[in-house]
N, C-alpha and C positions, 0 to 999 in steps of 0.2 A: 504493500500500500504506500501513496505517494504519501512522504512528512508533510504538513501543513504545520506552517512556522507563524507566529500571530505576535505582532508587535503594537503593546497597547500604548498610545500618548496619553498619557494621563490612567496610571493606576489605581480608581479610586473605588467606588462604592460599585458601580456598575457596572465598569470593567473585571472586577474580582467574581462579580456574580457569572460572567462570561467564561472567566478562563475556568470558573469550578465544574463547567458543564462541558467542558471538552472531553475528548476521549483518548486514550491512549498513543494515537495514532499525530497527537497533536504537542506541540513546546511551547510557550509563549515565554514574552518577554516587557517588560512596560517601565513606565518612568515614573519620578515624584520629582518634587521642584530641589529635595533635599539628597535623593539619591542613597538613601538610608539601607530600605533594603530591594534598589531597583538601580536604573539607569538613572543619570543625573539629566533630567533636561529641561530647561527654560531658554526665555530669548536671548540672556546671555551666555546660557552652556548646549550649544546645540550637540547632538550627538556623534560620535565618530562614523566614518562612511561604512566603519564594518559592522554598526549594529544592526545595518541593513542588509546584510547580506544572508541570502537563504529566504527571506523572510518572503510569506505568500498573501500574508492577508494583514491588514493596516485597522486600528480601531483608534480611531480620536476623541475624545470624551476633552478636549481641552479649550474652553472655551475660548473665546476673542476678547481681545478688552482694546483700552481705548488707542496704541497702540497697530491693531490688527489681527488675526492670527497666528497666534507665533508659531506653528506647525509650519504652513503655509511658507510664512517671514525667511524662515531656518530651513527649509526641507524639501520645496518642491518640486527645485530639479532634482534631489536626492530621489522622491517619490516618482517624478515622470520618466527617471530612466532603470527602474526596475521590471527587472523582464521579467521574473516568476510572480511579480503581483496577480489576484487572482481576485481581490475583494478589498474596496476600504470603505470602511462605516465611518461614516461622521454622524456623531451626536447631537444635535441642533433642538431645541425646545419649540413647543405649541403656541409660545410666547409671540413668535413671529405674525401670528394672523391678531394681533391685538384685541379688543375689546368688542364681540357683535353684539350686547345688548342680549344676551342668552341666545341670538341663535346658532347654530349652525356651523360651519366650517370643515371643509375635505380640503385633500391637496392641492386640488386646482385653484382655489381660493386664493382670491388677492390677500398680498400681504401687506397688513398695515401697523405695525409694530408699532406702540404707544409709548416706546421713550428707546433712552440711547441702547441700553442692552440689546431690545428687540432689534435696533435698525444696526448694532455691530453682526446680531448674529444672522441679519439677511444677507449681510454684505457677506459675509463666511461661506453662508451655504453658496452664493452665487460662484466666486472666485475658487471653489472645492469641485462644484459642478464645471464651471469652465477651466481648470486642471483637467475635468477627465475628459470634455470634447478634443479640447487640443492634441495630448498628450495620448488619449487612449487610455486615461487608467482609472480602473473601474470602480466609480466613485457611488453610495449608495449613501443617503439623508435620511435620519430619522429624527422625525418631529418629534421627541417624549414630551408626556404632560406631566403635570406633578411624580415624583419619584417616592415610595415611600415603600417600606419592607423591614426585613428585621433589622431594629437599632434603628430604626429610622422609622418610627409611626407615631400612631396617637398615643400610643400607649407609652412609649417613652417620657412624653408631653406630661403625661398625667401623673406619671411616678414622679419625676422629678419637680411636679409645682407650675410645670411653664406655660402648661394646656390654658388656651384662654378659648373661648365662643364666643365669635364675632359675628352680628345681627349685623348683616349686608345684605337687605332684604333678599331678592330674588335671586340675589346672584351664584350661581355655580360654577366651578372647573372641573379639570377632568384629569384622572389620577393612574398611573400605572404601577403594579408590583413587581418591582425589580428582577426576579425571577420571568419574568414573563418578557419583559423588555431581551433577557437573557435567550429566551424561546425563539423572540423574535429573529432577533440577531443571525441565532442557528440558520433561522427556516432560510433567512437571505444570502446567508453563505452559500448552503445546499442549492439555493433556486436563484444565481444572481441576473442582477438585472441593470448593468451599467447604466446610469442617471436617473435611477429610478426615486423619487421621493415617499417615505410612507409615515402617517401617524400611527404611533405608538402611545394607546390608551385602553383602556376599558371599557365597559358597555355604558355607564352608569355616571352619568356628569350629574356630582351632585354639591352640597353646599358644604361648607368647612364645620358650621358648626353639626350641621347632623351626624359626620363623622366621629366627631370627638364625643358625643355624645352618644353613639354606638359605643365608642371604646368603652366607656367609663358603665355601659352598662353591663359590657363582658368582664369587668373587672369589679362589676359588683358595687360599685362606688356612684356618688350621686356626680354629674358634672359638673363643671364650673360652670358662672351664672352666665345668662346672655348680656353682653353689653355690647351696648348701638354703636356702631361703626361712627359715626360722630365724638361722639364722649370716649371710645379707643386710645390709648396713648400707644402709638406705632409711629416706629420709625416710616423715612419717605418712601423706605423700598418694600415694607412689608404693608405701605398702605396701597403702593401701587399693585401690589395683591391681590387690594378686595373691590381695583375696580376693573379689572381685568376680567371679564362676564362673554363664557361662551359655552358652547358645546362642542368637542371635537369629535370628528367622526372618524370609525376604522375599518369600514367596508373592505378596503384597499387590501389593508394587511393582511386579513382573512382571505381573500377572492384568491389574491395573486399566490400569495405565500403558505397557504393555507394551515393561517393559525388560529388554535386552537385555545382562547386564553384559560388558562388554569386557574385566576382569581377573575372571572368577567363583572366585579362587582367590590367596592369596597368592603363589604360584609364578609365577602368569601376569604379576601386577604385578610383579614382583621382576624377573624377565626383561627385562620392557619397557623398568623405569626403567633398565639395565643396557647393555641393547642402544641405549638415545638417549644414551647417554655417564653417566647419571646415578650 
């Protein structure tokens, strides 16, 4: 069987969940800014030309700041002259199609990102996708919506005091469980699709406070109070949060890729991380 070599930019929560589902047949390799127990790489320590070598498939989880990409910045005639590439994931957020007032949004959707973040990471995906027309090299975007899984949910929130329920009346996002982001991943190695873009979410866009208030009821415990998004004391970034108001949709991922999500609901996730001691 041929080695498949997997070089993660950016090690972190979601790439970890990636590489634990690999198969025997498979080596990965990835970075942190500190290089502690990885590759060292940021904008100023770009990586040597031999960490690329062998390597068949690319996964970026590193965002852009204000700056650029620094993958991109540092790498991408590294990346356009690799011949055994075979697959690169860029991680890009839902963030991108900005605020529709609770409706709607697929891929085809114009993008109108409500502040700098969103409009660095359109300019990302664009200059990632035109890497791979030029170049040939086989660029795949996924749109993730909220991330959340073990060590990272409400339940975390709630043990530690920091869970708050914020009344932003109607407004809902839309959330994916790490593991399944992981699934994704797979099925578009297995099934790629050079310039393909796909949202990565679950069936069920719903509000932040009903969530946390699910947790706290699998935990037995009453939740924190509701308080109105006006009277809120949050910071600019986590207010721009609660006016960020849509519904994403994942027809896509399913049709093309044909996945199957294993949590299609915040309840199912919530459960599971609950039930493995999470």
């Amino acid at each position: 069987m041929t080695a498949n070599k997997l070089l993660c930019f950016g090690l972190g929560y979601t790439a970890r969940a990636l590489v634990r589902r690999l198969g025997a047949e498979w080596t990965a390799a990835g970075t942190t800014r500190d290089g502690s127990d990885s590759l060292h790489f940021d904008r100023g320590h770009p990586l040597s030309p031999d960490a690329f070598a062998g390597i068949t498939h690319i996964l970026v989880s590193i965002p852009p700041n204000e700056a650029g990409d620094p993958v991109l910045d540092r790498h991408a005639g590294n990346i356009a002259r690799m011949k055994a590439l075979r697959w690169v994931g860029y991680l890009s957020t839902t963030g991108v199609y900005g605020s529709r007032d609770g409706g709607w949004v697929e891929e085809s959707s114009e993008l109108r990102p409500s502040g700098a973040r969103g409009e660095r990471r359109v300019a990302a995906e664009a200059a990632w996708l035109d890497l791979g027309r030029r170049h040939g090299v086989p660029v795949h975007v996924f749109r993730l919506a909220g991330i959340y899984g073990p060590g990272r949910s409400a339940f975390d929130a709630l043990r530690d005091g920091t869970a708050r329920r914020i009344d932003s009346g109607s407004q809902v996002f839309s959330r994916i469980h790490v593991d399944d982001i992981a699934g994704v991943l797979l099925a578009s190695i297995a099934r790629p699709r050079p310039g393909a873009v796909y949202n990565v979410c679950d069936d069920e866009p719903a509000a932040q406070q009903d969530v946390v208030a699910y947790a706290a009821r699998l935990l037995g415990i009453d939740p924190p109070p509701l308080v109105p998004l006006a009277e809120a004391e949050l910071s600019p970034m986590a207010r721009s949060f609660y006016t960020d108001d849509k519904r994403v949709a994942n027809a896509l991922m399913k049709k093309e890729l044909g996945v199957a999500l294993t949590y299609p609901d915040y309840r199912a996730g919530l459960a599971a991380i609950l039930a493995a001691g999470g």
